[in-house]
N, CA, C, O and CB atoms as a CASP TS submission, in Angstrom:
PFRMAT TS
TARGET T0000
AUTHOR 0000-0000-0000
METHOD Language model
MODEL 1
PARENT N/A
ATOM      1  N   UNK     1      14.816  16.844  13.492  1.00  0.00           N
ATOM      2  CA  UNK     1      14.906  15.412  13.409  1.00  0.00           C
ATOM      3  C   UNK     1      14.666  14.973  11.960  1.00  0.00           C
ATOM      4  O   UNK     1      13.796  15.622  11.379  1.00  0.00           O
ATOM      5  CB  UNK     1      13.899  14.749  14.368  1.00  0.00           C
ATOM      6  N   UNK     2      15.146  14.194  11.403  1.00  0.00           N
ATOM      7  CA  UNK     2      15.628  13.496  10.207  1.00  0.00           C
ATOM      8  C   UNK     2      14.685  12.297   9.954  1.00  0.00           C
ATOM      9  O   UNK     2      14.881  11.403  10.777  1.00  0.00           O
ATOM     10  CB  UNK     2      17.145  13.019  10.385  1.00  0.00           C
ATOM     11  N   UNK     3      13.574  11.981   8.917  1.00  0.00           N
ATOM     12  CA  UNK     3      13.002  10.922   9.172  1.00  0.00           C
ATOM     13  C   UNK     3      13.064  10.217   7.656  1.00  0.00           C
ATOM     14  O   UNK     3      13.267  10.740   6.560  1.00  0.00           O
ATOM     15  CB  UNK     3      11.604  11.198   9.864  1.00  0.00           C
ATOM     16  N   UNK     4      12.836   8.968   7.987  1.00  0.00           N
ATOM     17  CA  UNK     4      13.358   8.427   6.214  1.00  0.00           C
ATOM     18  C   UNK     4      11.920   7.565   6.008  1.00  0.00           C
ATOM     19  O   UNK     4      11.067   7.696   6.886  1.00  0.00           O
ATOM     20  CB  UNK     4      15.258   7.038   6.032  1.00  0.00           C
ATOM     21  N   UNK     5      11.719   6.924   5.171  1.00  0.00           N
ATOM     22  CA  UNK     5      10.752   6.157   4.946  1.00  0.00           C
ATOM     23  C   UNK     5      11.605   5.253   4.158  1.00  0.00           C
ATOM     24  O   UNK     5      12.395   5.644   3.298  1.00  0.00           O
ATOM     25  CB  UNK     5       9.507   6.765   4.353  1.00  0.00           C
ATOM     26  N   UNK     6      11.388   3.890   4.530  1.00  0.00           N
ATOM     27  CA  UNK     6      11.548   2.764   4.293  1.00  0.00           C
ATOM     28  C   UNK     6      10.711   1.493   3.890  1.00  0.00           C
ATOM     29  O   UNK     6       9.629   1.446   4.476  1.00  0.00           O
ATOM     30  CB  UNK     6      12.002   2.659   5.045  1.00  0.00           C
ATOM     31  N   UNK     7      10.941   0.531   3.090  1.00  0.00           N
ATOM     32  CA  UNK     7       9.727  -0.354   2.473  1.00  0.00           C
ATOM     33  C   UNK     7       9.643  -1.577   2.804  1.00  0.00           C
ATOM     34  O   UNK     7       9.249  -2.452   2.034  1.00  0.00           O
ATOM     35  CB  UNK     7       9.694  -0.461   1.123  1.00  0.00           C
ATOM     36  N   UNK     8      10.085  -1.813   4.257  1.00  0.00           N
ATOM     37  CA  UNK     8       9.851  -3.009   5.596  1.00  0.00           C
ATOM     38  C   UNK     8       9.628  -2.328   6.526  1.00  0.00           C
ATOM     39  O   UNK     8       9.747  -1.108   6.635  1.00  0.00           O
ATOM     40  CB  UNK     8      11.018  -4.009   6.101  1.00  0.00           C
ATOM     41  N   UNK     9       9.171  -3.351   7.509  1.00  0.00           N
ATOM     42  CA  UNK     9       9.032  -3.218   8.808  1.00  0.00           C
ATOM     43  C   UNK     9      10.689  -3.198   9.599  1.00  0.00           C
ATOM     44  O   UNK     9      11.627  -3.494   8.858  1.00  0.00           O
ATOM     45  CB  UNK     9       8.011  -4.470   9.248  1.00  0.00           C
ATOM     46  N   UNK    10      10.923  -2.943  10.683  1.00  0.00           N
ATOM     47  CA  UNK    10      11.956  -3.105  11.404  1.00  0.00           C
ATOM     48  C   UNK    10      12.212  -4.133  11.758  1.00  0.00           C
ATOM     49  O   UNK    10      13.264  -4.543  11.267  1.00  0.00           O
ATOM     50  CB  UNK    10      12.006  -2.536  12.218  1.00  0.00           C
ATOM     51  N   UNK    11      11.378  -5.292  12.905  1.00  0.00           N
ATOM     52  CA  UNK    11      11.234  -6.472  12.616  1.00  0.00           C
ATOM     53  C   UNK    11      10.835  -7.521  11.814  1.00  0.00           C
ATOM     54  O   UNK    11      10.520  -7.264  10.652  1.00  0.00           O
ATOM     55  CB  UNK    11      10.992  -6.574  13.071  1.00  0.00           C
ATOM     56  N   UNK    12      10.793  -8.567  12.186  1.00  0.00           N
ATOM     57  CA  UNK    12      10.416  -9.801  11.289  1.00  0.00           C
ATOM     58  C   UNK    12       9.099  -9.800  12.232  1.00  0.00           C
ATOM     59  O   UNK    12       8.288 -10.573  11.723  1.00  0.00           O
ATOM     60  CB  UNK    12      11.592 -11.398  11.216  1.00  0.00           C
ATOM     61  N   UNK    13       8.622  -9.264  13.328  1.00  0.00           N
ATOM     62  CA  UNK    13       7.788  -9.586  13.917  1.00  0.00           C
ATOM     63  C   UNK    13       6.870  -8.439  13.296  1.00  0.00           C
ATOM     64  O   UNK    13       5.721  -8.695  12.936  1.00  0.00           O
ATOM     65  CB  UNK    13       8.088  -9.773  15.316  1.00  0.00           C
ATOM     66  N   UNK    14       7.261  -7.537  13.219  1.00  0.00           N
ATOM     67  CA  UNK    14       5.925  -6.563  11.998  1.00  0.00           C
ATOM     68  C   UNK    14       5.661  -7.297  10.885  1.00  0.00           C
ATOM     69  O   UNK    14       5.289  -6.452  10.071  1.00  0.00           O
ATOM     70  CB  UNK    14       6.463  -4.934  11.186  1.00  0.00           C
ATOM     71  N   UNK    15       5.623  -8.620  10.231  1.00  0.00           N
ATOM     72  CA  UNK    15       5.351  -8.715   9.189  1.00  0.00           C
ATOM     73  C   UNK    15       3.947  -9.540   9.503  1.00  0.00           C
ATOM     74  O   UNK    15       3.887 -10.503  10.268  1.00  0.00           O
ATOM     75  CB  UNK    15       6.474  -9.226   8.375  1.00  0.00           C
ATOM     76  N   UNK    16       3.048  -9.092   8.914  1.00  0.00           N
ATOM     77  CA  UNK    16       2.044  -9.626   9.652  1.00  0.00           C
ATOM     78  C   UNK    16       1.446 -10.266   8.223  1.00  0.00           C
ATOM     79  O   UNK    16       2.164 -10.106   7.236  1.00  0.00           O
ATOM     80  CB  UNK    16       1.076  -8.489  10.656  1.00  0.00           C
ATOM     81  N   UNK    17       0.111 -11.020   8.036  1.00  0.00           N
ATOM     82  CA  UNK    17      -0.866 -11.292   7.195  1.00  0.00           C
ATOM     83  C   UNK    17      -2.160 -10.629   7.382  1.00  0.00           C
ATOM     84  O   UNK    17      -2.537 -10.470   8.543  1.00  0.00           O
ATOM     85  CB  UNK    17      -1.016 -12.546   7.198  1.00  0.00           C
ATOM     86  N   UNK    18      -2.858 -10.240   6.471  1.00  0.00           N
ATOM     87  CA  UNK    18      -3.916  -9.086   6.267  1.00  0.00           C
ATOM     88  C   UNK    18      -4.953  -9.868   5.940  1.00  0.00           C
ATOM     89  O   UNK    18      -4.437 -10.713   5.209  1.00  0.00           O
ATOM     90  CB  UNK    18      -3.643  -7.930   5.148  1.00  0.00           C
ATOM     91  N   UNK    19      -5.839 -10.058   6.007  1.00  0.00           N
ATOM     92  CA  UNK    19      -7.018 -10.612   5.238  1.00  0.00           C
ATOM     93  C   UNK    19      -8.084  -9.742   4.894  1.00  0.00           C
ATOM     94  O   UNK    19      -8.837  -9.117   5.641  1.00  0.00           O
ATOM     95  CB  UNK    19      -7.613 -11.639   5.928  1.00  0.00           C
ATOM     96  N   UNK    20      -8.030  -9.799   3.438  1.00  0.00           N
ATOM     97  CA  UNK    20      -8.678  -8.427   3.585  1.00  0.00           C
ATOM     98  C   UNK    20     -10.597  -8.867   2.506  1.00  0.00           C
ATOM     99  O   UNK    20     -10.854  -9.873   1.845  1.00  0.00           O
ATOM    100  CB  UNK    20      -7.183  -6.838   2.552  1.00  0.00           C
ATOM    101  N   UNK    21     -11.340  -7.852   2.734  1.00  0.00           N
ATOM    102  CA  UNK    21     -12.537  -8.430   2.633  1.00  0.00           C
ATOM    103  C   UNK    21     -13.098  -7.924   1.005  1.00  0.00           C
ATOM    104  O   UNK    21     -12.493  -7.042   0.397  1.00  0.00           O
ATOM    105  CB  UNK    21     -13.491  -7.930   3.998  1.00  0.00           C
ATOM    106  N   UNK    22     -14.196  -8.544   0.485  1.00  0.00           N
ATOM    107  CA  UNK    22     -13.866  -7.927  -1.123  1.00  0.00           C
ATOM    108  C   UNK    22     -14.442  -6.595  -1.313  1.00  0.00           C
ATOM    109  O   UNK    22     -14.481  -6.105  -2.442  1.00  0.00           O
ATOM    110  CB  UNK    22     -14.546  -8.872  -2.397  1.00  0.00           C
ATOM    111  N   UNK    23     -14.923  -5.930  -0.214  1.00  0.00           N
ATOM    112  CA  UNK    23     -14.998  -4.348  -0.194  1.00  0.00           C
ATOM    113  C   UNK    23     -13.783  -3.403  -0.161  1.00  0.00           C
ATOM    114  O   UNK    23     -13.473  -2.336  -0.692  1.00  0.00           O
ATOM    115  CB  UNK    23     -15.718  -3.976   0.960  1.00  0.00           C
ATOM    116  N   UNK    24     -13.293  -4.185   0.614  1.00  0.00           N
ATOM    117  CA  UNK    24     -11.589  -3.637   0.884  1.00  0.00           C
ATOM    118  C   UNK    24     -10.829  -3.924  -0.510  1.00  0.00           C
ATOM    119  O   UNK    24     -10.270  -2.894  -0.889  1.00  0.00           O
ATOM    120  CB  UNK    24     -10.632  -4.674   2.318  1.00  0.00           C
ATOM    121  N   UNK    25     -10.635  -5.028  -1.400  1.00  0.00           N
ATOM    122  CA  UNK    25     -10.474  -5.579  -2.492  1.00  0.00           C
ATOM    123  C   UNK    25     -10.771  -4.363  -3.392  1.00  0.00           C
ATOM    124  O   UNK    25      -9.948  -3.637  -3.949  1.00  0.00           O
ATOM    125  CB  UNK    25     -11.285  -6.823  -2.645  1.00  0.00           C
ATOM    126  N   UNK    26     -12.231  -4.285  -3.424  1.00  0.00           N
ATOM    127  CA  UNK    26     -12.865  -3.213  -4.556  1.00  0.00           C
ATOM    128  C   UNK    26     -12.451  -1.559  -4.176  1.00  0.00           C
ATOM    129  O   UNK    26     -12.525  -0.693  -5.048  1.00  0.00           O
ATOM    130  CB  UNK    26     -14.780  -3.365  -4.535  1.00  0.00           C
ATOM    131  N   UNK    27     -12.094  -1.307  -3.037  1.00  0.00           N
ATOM    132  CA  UNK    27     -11.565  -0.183  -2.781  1.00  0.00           C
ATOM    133  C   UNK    27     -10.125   0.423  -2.878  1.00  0.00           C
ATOM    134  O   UNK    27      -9.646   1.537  -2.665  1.00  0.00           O
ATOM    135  CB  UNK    27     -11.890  -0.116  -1.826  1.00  0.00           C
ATOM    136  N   UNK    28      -9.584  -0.929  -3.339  1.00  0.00           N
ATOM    137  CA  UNK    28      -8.056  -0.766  -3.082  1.00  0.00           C
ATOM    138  C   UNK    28      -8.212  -0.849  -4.679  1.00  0.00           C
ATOM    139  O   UNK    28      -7.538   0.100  -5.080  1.00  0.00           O
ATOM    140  CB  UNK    28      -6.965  -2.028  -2.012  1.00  0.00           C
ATOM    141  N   UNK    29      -8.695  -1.427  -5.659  1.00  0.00           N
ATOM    142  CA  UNK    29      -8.466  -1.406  -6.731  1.00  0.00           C
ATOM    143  C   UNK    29      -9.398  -0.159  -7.298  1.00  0.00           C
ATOM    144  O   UNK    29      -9.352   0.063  -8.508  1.00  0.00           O
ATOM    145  CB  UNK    29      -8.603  -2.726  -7.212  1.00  0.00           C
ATOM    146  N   UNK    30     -10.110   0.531  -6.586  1.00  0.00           N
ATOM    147  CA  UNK    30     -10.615   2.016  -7.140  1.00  0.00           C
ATOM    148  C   UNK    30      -9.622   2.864  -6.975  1.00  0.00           C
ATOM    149  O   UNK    30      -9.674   3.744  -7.834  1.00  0.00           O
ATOM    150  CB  UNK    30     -11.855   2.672  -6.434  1.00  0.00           C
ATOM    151  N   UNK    31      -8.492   3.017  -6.041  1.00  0.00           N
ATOM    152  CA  UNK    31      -7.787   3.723  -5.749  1.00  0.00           C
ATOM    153  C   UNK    31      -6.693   3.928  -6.557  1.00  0.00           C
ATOM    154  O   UNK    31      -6.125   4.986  -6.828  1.00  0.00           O
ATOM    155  CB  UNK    31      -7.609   3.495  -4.780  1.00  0.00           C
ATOM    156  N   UNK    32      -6.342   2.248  -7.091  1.00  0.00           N
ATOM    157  CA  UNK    32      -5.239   2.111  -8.382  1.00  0.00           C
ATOM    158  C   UNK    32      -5.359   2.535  -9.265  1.00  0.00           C
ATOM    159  O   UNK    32      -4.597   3.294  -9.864  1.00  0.00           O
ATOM    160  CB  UNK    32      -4.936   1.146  -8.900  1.00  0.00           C
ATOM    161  N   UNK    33      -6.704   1.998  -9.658  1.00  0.00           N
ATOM    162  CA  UNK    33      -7.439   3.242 -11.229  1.00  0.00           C
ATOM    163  C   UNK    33      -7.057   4.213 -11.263  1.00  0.00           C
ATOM    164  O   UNK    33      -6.205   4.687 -12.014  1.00  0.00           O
ATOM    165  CB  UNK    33      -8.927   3.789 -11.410  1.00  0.00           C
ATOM    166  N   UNK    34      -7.947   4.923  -9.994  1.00  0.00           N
ATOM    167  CA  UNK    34      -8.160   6.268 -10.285  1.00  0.00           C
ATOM    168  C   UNK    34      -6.731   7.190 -10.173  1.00  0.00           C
ATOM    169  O   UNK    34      -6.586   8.285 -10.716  1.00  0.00           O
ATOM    170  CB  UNK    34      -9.297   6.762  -9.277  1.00  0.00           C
ATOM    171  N   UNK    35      -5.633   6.441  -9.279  1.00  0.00           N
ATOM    172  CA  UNK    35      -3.848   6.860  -9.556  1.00  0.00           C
ATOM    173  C   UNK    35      -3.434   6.577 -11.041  1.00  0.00           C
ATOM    174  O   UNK    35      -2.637   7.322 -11.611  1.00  0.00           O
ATOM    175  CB  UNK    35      -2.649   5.774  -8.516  1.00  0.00           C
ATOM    176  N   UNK    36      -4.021   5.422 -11.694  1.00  0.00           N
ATOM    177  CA  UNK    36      -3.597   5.681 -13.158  1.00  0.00           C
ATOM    178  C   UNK    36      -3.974   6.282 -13.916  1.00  0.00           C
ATOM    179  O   UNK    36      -3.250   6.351 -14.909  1.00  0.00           O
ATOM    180  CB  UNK    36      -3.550   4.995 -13.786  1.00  0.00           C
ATOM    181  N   UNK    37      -5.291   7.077 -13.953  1.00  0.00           N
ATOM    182  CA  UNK    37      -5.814   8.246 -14.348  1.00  0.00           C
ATOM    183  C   UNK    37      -5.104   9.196 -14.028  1.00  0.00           C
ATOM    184  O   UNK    37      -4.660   9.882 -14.948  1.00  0.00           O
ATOM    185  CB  UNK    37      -6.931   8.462 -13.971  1.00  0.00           C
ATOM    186  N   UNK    38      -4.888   9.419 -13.150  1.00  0.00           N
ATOM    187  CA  UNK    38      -4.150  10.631 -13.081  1.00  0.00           C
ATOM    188  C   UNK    38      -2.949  10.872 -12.701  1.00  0.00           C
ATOM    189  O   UNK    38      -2.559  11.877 -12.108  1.00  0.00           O
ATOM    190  CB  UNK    38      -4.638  11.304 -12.502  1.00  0.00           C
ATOM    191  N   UNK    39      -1.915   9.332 -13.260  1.00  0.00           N
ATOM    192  CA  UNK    39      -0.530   9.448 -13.825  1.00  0.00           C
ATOM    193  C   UNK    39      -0.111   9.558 -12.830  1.00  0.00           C
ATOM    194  O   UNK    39       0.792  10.390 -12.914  1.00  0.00           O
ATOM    195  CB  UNK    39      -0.074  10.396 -14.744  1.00  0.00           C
ATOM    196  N   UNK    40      -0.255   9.049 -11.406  1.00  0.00           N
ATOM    197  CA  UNK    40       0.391   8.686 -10.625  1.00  0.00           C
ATOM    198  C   UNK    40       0.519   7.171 -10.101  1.00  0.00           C
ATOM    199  O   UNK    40      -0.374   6.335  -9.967  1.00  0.00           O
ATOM    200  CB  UNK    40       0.110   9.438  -9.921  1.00  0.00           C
ATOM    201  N   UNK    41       1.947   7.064  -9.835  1.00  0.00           N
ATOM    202  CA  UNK    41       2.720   5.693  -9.330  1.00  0.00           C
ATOM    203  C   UNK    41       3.385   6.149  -8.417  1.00  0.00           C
ATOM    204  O   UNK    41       3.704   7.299  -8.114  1.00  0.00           O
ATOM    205  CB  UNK    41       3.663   4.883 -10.273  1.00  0.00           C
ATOM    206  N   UNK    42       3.688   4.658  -7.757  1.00  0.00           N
ATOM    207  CA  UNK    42       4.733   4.622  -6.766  1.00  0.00           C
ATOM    208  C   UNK    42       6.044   3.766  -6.900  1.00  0.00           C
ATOM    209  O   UNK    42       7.072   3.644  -6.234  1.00  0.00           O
ATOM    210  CB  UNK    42       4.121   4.226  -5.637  1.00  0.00           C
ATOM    211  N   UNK    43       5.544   3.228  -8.062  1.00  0.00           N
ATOM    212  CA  UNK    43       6.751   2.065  -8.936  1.00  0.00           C
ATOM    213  C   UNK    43       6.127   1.017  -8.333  1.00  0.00           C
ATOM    214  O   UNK    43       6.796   0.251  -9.028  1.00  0.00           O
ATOM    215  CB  UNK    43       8.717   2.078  -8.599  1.00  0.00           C
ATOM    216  N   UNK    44       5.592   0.418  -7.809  1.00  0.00           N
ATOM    217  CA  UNK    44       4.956  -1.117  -7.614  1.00  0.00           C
ATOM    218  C   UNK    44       3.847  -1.283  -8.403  1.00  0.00           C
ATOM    219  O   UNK    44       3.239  -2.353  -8.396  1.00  0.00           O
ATOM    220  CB  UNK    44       4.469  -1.482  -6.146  1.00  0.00           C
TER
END
């Protein structure tokens, strides 16, 4: 089986809103760092 990855949802009904908390905030931006340290991207 053949699987692709794609950068939407299938529906308009997967598109949801996140609210996210400033631990989640500070964790998501440790994660960016530490990918630009070590020269990885995803192009966004």
């Amino acid at each position: 089986m053949l699987k692709k990855i794609i950068n939407h949802t299938k529906t308009q009904c997967g598109m949801r809103k996140l609210i996210l908390t400033e631990n989640a905030k500070k964790y998501i931006q440790m994660a960016i760092d530490r990918n630009r340290e070590l020269g990885i991207s995803d192009g966004d």
